[in-house]
C-alpha positions in Angstrom: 7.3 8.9 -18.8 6.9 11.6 -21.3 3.3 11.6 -20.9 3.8 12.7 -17.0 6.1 15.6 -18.0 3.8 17.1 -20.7 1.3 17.4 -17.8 3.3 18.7 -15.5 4.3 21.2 -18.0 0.4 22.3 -18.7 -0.2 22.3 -15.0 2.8 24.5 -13.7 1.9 27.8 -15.0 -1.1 28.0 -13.0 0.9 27.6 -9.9 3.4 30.0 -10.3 0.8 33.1 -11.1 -0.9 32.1 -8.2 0.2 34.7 -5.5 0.0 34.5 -1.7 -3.0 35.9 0.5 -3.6 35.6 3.9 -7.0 35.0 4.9 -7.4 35.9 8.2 -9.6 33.2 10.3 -9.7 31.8 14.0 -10.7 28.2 13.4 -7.9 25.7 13.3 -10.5 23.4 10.6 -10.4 26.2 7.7 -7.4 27.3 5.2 -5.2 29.5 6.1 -3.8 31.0 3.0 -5.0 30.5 -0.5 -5.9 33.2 -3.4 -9.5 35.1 -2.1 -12.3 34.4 -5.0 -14.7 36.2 -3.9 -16.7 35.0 -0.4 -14.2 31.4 -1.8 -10.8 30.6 -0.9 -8.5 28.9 -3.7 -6.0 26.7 -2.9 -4.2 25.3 -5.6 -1.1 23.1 -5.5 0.7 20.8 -7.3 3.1 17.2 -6.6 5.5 15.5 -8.6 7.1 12.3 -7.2 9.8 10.4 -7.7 10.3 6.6 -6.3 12.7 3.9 -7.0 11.3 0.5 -4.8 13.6 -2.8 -5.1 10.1 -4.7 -4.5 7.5 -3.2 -6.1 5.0 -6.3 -5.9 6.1 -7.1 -2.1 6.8 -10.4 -2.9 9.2 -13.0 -0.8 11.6 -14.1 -3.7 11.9 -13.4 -7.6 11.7 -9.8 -6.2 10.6 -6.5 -9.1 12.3 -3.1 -8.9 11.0 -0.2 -10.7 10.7 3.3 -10.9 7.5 5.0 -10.2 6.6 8.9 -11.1 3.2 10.4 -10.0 1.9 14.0 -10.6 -1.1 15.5 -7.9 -2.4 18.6 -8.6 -4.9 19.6 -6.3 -7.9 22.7 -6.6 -9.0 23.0 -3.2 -12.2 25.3 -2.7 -12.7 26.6 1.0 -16.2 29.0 2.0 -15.6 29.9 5.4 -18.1 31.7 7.6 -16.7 31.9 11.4 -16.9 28.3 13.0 -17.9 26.8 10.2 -17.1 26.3 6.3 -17.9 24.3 3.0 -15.4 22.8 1.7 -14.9 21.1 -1.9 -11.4 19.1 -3.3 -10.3 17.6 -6.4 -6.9 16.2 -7.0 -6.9 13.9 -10.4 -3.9 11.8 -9.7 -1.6 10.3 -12.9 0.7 7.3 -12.5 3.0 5.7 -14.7 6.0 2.6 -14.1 9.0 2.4 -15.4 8.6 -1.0 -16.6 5.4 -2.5 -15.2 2.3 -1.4 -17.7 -1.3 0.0 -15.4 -4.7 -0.8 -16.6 -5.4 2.8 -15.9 -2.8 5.6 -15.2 -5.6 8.4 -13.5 -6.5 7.9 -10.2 -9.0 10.8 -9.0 -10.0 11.9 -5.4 -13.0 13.9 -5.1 -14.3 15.4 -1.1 -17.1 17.3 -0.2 -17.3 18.1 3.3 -18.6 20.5 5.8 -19.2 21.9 9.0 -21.7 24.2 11.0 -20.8 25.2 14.4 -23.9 27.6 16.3 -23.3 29.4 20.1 -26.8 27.0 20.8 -24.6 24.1 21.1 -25.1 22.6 18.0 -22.2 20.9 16.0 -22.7 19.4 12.5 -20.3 17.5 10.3 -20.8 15.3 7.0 -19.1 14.6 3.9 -18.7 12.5 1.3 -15.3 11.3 -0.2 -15.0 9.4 -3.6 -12.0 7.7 -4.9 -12.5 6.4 -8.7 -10.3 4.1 -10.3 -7.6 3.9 -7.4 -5.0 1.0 -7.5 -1.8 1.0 -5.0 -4.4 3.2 -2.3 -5.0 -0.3 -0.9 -5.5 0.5 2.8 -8.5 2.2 1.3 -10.0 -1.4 1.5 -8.5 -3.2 3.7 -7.0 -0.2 7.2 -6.0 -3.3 8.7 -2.6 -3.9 6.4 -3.7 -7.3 5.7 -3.5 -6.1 1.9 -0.6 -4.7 1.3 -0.2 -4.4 -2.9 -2.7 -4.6 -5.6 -3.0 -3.4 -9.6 -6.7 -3.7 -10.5 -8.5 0.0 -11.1 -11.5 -0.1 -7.5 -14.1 3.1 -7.2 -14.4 3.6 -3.6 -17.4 5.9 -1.5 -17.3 7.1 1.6 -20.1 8.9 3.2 -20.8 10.1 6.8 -22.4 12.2 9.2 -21.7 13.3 12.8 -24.4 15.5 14.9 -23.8 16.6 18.3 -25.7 19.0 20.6 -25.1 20.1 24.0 -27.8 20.9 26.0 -26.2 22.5 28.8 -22.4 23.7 29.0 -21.5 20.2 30.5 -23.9 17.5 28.9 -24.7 16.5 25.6 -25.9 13.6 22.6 -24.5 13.0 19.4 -25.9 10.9 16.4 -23.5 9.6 13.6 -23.6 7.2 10.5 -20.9 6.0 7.9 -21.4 4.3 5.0 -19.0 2.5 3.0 -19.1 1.3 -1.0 -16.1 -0.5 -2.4 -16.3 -1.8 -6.0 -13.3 -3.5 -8.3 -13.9 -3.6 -11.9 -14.2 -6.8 -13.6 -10.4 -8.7 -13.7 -9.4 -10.5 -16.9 -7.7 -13.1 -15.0 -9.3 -14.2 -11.7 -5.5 -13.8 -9.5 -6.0 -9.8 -10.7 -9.3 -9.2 -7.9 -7.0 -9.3 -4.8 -9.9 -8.2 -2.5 -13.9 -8.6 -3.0 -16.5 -6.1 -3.2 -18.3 -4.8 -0.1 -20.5 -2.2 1.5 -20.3 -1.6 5.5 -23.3 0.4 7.2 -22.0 2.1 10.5 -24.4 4.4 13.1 -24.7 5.1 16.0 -25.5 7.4 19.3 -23.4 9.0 22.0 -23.6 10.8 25.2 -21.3 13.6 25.2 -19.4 15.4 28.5 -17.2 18.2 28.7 -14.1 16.8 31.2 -13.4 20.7 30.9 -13.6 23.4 28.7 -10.7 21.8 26.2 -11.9 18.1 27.3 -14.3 15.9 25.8 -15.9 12.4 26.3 -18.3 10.5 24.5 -19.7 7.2 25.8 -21.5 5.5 22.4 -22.4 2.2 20.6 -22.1 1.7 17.1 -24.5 -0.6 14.9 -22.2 -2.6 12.2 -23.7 -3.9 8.9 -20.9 -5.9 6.8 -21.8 -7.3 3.4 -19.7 -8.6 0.9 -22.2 -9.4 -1.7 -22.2 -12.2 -3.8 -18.5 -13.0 -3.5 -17.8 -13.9 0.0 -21.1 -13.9 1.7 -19.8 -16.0 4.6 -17.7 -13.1 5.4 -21.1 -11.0 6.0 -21.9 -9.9 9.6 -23.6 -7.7 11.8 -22.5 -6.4 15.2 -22.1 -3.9 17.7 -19.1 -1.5 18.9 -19.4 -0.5 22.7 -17.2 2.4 23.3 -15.6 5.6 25.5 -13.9 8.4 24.0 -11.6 10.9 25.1 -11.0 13.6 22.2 -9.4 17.2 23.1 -6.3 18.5 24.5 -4.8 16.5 27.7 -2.3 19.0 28.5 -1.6 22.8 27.1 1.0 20.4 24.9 -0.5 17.1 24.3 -3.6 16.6 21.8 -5.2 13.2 22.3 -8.1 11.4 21.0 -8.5 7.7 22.9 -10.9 5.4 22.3 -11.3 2.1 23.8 -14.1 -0.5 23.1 -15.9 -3.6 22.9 -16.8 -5.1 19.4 -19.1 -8.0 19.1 -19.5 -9.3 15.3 -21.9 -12.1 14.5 -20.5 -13.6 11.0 -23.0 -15.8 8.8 -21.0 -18.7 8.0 -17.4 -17.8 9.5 -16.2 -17.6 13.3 -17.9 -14.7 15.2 -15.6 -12.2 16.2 -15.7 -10.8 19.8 -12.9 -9.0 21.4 -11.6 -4.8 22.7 -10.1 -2.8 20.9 -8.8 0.8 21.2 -7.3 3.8 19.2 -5.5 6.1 20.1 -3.7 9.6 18.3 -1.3 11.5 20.3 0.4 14.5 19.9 2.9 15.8 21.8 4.1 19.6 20.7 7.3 19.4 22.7 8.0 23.4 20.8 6.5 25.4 17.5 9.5 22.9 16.1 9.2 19.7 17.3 6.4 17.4 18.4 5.8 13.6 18.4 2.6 11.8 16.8 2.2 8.4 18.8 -0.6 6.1 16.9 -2.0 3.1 18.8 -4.8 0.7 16.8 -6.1 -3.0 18.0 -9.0 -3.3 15.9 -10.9 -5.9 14.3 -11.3 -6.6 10.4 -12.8 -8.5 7.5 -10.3 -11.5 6.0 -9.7 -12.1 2.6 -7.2 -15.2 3.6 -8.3 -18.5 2.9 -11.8 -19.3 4.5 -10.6 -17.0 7.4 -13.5 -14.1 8.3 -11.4 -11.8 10.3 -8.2 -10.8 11.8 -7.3 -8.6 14.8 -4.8 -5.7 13.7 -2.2 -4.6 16.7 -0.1 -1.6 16.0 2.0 1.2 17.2 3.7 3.8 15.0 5.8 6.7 16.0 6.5 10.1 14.4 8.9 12.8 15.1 8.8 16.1 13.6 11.7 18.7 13.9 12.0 22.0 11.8 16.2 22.4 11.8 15.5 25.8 10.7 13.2 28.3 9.2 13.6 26.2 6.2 15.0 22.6 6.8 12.8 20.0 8.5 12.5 16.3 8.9 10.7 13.5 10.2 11.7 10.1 11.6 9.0 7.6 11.6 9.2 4.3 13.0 5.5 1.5 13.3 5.5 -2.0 14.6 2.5 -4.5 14.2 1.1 -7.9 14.2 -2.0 -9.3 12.4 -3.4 -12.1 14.2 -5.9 -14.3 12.4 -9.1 -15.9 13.5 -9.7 -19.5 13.1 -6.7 -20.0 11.7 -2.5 -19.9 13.0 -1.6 -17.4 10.4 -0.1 -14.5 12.4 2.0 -11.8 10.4 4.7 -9.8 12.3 5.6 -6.7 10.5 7.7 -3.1 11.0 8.8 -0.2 9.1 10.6 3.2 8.8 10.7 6.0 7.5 13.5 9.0 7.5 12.6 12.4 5.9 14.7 15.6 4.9 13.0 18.5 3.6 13.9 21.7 2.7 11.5 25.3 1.9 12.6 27.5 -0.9 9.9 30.0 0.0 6.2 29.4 1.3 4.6 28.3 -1.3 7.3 25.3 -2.5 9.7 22.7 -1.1 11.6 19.9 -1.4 11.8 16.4 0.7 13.5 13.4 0.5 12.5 10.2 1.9 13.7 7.1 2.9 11.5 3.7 3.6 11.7 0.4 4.9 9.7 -2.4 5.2 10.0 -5.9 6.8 6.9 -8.5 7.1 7.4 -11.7 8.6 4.5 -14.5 8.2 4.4 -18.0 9.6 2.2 -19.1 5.9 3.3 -18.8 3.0 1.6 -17.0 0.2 2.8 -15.4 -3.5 2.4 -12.2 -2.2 2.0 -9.7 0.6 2.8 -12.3 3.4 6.6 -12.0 3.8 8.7 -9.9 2.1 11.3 -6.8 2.4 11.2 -3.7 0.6 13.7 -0.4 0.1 12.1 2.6 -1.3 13.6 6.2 -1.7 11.3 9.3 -3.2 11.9 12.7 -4.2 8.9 15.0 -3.6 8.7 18.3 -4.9 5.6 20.7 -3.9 4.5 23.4 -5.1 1.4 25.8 -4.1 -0.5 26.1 -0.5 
């Protein structure tokens, strides 16, 4: 605990010399405020949180509360040149328990990433984000929730591309790959790898068609390469994702991007998995100070249960966002979901929610409070991660742009 305070102490001076500029910009993608460094905008900021869980390992019974603090600063370099920018991010992460001792406190998040956007029609994005020696960031393995807790340090890389070019104001093509590297290090005790290595190999093509000019749809297929290396190879697979896309604004109000699809997985030694799924982001911007975030997933993934290779994910979350005033605002946040396994009866029912107050002393700093719950319901029974409840309350306090 000390540790986290003499860092915060070395960190907060160069957030409060840092003074306000407005950069003035019309693309929605690039910062908006930050300190001008040259043809560069800086944007620093800095987090300290507070959280006090009654379950920290999400277990059913014999239940651990603790007290968790985490400090984020973040340097966030923006080079901005009309519709397009290069953008760089680093925000070093430091954890520390109360009670429970880490393997390694620093967690650190590293993205590059960039876009170029000509009148010809052209649209470029790619990026790459790294993650080294994360630890609780567990749906950075496993999106599906099947994994819900784990303590052993994992690097994670993330790179991907997305091309598309119009040919005509109506009709277009677009090209895209992803690639995926996930990599514990080496447990002491075998219980301590909760999840296996893998690398997943995405790409794909698209036809693109402008619905109208604030409307988009892309008709694509997606080639899927899944290998978990030498630690669960009957989990490896290769497959296809047949899908439409509906990306833009619906309404002068509602923001949506819909997809629905087709995915056919061929697994090398467990069940083949072949089955739709969709997702789908809304937003609804009822006023400048209130809107609604509806999120929508049914999506397959990879297992890590038993001899099981995958698991379809259903789930539907809800956010609502209300500024009181100028300077109070919260957020009620509710998400219900099922995971439904393949080749096996296992299904896990599961909701939560969330309740925020928050409060802005001036621009650049502010105050929330937060409230979480957590209920998962399983019909097996496992150590950890299949059924358990969980109360959590956090104190974030923010500082910077």
């Amino acid at each position: 605990m000390k540790g986290i305070f003499t860092l915060f102490l070395l960190f907060f001076p160069l957030f409060l010399i840092a003074q306000e500029v407005t950069y003035e910009t019309t693309p929605e993608e690039t910062v908006k405020e930050g300190i001008i460094l040259g043809k560069f905008i800086f944007s620093p900021s800095l987090e300290f949180i507070y959280e006090n869980k009654d379950n920290v390992l999400l277990t059913s019974s014999n239940e651990v509360d603790d007290q968790i603090y985490l400090l984020r600063p973040k340097l966030l370099f923006e080079l901005p040149k009309e519709e397009s920018y290069l953008r760089f991010s680093w925000m070093p992460q430091y954890r520390d328990f109360q009670d429970i001792e880490l393997k390694e406190n620093w967690t650190h998040f590293f993205n590059l990433e960039g876009r170029i956007k000509t009148p010809g029609g052209l649209e470029l994005a790619a990026g790459d984000k790294y993650i080294m020696k994360g630890t609780l960031e567990v749906n950075e393995i496993d999106a599906g929730e099947e994994l819900v807790f784990g303590l052993l340090p994992f690097d994670k890389n993330n790179l991907y591309f997305d091309m598309k070019y119009f040919l005509d104001s109506t009709n277009g093509f677009g090209l895209n790959a992803d690639y995926t590297d996930i990599s514990f290090d080496d447990p002491e005790l075998g219980f301590e790898k909760v999840w296996y290595d893998y690398k997943r190999t995405t790409y794909g093509a698209t036809y693109q068609r402008y619905m109208n000019p604030l409307l988009r749809m892309a008709a694509g297929i997606n080639f899927i390469k899944y290998d978990p290396e030498n630690s669960a190879p009957f989990r490896k697979y290769d497959g296809m994702d047949y899908y439409v896309k509906f990306y833009g604004d619906l309404t002068p109000t509602v923001n949506a991007n819909i997809k629905l699809g087709y995915e056919d997985l061929d697994f090398d030694g467990a069940k083949d998995y072949k089955d739709w799924n969709i997702s789908t982001d809304l937003v609804w911007n009822f006023t400048n100070s209130r809107n609604l975030v509806v999120s929508i997933l049914r999506q397959g993934f990879p297992s890590n249960y038993g001899n099981v290779g995958s698991y379809t994910h259903n789930s539907i979350k809800f956010a609502y966002n209300f500024n009181i005033t100028e300077k109070f605002f919260s957020s009620f946040a509710a998400g219900f979901g099922k995971n439904d396994y393949n080749s096996s009866s296992r299904v896990d029912d599961w909701w939560e929610g969330r309740v925020n107050f928050g409060y802005h002393f001036n621009p650049l700093m502010s105050l929330r409070f937060n409230y979480i719950y957590q209920n998962r319901d399983s019909n097996e029974e496992c150590f950890q991660g299949c059924d358990y409840k969980a109360n959590t309350f956090l104190i974030n306090f923010i500082i910077g742009y």
